[in-house]
C-alpha positions, 0 to 999 in steps of 0.5 A: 511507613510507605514513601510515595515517590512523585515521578513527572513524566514528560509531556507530549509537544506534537503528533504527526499523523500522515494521512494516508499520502498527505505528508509522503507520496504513497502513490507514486512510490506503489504505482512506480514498483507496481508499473517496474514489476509488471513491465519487467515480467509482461510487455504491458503497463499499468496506468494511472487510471488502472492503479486508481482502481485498486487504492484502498483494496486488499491484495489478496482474493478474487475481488483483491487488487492483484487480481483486477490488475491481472484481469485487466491486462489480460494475465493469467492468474496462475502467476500468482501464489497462495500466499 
């Protein structure tokens, strides 16, 4: 005979979801380590307005964020990798 054992699994009391900078500052935190590297490497700056340009986009390819960031202040785009 086959004994079915009954297990009570715990129940779930809450979830946070943080949207996309409602819990944590995401964008001051990017655009604090965007404005540090290109600072640290160009003469220039990357703005609020600049960065706001380039919320929601993918880094990678021609239409890519890190693009517009260098085509914007005028860097040549040799200064990034394939990767």
């Amino acid at each position: 005979m086959t004994t079915i054992e009954t297990v009570e699994k715990p129940s779930v009391s809450s979830v946070i979801f943080d949207l996309d900078g409602t819990l944590i500052d995401y964008e001051g935190a990017s655009n604090e380590a965007l404005r540090a590297v290109v600072e640290r490497h160009t003469q220039k700056t990357v703005s609020w307005d600049l960065h706001a340009e380039i919320v929601g986009r993918r880094p990678q390819g021609k239409d890519g964020w890190a693009h517009g960031i260098l085509s914007s202040l005028e860097i040549p785009d040799d200064v990034l990798s394939e990767e």
